[in-house]
C-alpha positions as CSV (number, residue, x, y, z in Angstrom):
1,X,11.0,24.2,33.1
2,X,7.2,24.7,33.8
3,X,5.7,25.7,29.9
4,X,4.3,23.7,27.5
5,X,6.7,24.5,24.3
6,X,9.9,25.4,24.1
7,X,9.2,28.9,22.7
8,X,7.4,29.6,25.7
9,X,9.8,28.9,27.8
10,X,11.9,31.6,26.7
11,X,9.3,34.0,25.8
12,X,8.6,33.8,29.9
13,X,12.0,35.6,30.3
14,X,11.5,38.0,28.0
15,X,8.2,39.2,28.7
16,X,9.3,39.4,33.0
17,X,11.6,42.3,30.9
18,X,8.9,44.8,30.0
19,X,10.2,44.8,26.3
20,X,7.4,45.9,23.6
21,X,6.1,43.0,20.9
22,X,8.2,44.3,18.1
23,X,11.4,44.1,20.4
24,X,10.2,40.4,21.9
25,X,9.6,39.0,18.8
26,X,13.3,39.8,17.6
27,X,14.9,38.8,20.6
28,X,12.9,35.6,20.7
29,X,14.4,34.7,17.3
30,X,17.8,35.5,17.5
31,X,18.1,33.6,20.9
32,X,16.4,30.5,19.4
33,X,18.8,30.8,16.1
34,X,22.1,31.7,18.6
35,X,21.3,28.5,20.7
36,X,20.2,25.8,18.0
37,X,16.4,25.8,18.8
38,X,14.4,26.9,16.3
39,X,13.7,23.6,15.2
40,X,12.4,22.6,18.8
41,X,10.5,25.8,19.6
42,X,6.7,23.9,19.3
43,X,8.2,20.9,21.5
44,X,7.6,20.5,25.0
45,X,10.4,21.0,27.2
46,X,9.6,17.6,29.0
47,X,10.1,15.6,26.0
48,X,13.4,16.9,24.9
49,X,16.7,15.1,25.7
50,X,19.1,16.0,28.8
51,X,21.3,17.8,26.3
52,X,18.9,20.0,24.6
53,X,17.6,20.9,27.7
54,X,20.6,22.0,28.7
55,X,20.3,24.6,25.5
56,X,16.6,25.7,26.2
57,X,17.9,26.6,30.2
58,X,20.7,28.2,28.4
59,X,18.1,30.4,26.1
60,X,16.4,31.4,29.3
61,X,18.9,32.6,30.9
62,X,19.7,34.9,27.7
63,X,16.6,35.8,27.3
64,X,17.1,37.4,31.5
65,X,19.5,39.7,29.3
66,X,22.0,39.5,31.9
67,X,25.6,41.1,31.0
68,X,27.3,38.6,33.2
69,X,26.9,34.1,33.1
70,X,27.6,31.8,35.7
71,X,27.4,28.5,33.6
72,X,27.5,25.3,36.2
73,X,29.2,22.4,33.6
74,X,27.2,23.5,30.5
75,X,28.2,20.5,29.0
76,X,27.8,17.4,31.8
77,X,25.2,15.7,29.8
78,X,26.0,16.4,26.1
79,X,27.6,14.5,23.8
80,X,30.8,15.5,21.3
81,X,28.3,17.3,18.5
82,X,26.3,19.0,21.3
83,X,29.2,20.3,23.1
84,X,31.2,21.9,20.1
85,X,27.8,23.8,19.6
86,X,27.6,24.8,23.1
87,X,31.3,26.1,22.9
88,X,29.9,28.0,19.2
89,X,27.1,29.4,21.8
90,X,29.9,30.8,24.0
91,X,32.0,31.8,21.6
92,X,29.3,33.7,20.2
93,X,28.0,35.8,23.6
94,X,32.2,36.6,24.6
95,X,32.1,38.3,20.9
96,X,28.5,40.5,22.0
97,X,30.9,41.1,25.1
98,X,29.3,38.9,27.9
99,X,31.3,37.9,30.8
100,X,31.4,34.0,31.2
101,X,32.5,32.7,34.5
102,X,32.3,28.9,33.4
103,X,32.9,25.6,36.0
104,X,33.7,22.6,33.6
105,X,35.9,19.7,33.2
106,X,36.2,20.1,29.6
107,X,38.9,21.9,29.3
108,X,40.3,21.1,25.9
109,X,36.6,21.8,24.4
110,X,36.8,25.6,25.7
111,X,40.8,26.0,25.7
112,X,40.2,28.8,22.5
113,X,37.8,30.7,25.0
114,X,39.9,31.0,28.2
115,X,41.2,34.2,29.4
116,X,41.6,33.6,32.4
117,X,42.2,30.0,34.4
118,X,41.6,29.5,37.4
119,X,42.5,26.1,38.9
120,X,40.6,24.4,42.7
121,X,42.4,22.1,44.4
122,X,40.6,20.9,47.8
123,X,38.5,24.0,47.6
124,X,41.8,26.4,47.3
125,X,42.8,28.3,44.0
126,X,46.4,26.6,43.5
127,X,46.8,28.7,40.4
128,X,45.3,31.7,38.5
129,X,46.1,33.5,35.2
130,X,46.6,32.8,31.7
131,X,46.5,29.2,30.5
132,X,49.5,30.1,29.1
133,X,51.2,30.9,32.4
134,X,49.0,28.6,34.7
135,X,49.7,25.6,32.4
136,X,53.9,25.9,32.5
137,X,53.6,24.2,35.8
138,X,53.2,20.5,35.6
139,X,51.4,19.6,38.5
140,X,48.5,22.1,37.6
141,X,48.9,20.6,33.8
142,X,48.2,17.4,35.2
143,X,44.8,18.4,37.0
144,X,43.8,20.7,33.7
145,X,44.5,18.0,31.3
146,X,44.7,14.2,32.9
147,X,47.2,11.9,31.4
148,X,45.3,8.6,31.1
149,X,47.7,7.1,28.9
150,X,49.1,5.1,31.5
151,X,45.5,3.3,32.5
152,X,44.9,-0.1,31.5
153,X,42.7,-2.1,29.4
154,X,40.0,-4.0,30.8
155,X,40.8,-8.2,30.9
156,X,39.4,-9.8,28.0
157,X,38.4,-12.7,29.9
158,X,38.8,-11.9,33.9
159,X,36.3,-11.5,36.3
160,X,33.4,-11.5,33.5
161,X,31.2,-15.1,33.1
162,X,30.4,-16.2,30.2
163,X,27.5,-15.5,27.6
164,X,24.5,-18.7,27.9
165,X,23.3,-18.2,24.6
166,X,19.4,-18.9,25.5
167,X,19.3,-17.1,28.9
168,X,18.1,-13.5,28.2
169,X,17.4,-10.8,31.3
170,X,16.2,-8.1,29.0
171,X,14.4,-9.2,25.5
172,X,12.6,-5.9,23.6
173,X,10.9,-6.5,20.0
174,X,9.8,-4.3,18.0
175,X,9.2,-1.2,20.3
176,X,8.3,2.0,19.6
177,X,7.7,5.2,21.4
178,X,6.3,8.8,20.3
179,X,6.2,11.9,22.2
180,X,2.9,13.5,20.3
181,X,4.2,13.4,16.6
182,X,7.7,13.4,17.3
183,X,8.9,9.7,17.2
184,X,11.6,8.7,19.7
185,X,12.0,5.4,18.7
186,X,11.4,3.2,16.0
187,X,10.7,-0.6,16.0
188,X,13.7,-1.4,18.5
189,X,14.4,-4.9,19.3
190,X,17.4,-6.0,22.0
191,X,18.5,-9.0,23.5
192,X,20.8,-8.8,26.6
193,X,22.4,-11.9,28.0
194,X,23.3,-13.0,31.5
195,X,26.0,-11.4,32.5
196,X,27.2,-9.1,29.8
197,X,28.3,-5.2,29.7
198,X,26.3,-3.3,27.6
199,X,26.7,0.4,26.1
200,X,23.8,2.1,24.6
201,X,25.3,4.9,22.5
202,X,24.0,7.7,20.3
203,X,23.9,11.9,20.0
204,X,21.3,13.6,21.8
205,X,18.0,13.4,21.2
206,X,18.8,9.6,19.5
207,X,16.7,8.2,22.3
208,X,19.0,6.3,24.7
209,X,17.2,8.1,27.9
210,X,13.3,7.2,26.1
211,X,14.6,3.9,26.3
212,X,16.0,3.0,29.3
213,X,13.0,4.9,30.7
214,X,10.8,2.1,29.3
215,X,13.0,-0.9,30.3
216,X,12.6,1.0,34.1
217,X,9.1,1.2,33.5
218,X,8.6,5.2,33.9
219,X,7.3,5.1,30.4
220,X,5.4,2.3,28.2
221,X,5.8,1.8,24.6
222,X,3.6,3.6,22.6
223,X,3.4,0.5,20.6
């Protein structure tokens, strides 16, 4: 992504197509609308999280107006909301009559969408055909669809030390962080402890990467 917003991004594609104004301008908003980005077209690509990225590389390839999409695992860095809206997205271009040739591991996400499945195993196709037909066969249902209700739990107690209540490694207070007039986060404070496990959660855009940016020191806080 090389432009400064996210409308120019797309508008890059469509121009490279010859189309007149009248035509762009249409184009430009039904893309933005089909894809969830109207709200983000002044933002800079930069500053947007991995998933919505994901959606404005998405917009630019529709804006190409190619009849045919090769998607590379649309969804490797969304969360559950994104990824429902990226399978709306899809479901919406196989009803304008694109061909999707998709590579995910999501299968249960796009399971409505699938005509055809084909399954790799060591770089051979072990199956091919409906996932109606492909999925009778156990072994290929097992690769489609893992089983992990056998794994598990993590130990309680083994193998991890316990908390000492005063020793921080990581200790934020009250930091925040803006790209321009868009905060990212606001007044965040965090203690983490010697030795502990910890999960930073939240949707895209929430500002888990903003974060962990500034605790690698890529960014500072803007205050």
């Amino acid at each position: 992504m090389i432009f400064t917003t996210v409308e120019e991004e797309i508008l890059s594609a469509l121009e490279r197509r010859g189309l007149d104004a009248e035509d762009i301008e249409g184009r430009l908003a039904s893309i933005m609308a089909t894809t969830f980005l109207t709200e983000l077209k002044n933002r800079s690509p930069h500053h947007l999280s991995g998933g919505q990225k994901q959606r404005v590389a998405l917009a630019a390839t529709l804006a190409l107006g190619n009849d045919v999409l090769i998607l590379d695992e649309p969804t490797s860095e969304l969360d559950e909301h994104a990824t429902r809206r990226i399978v709306e997205i899809l479901q919406a271009l196989k009803n304008q009559g694109k061909t999707l040739l998709l590579v995910e591991h999501k299968y249960a996400h796009f399971k409505d969408l699938i005509d055809t499945l084909v399954v790799l195993e060591s770089g051979i196709a072990v199956a091919n055909g409906s996932p109606e037909d492909v999925l009778r066969d156990e072994r290929i249902k097992k690769i489609v669809i893992p089983d992990f209700s056998g794994v598990r739990g993590i130990p309680q107690k083994t193998g991890i030390p316990e908390k000492k209540e005063k020793e921080h490694v990581v200790q934020v207070q009250h930091l925040s962080y803006a790209y321009g007039d868009v905060p990212a986060l606001n007044d965040i404070s965090l203690d983490i402890h010697a030795g502990e496990f910890v999960a930073l959660v939240g949707e895209n855009g929430s500002g888990k990467t903003t974060l962990v940016k500034i605790l690698t020191a890529e960014e500072r806080p803007t205050t």
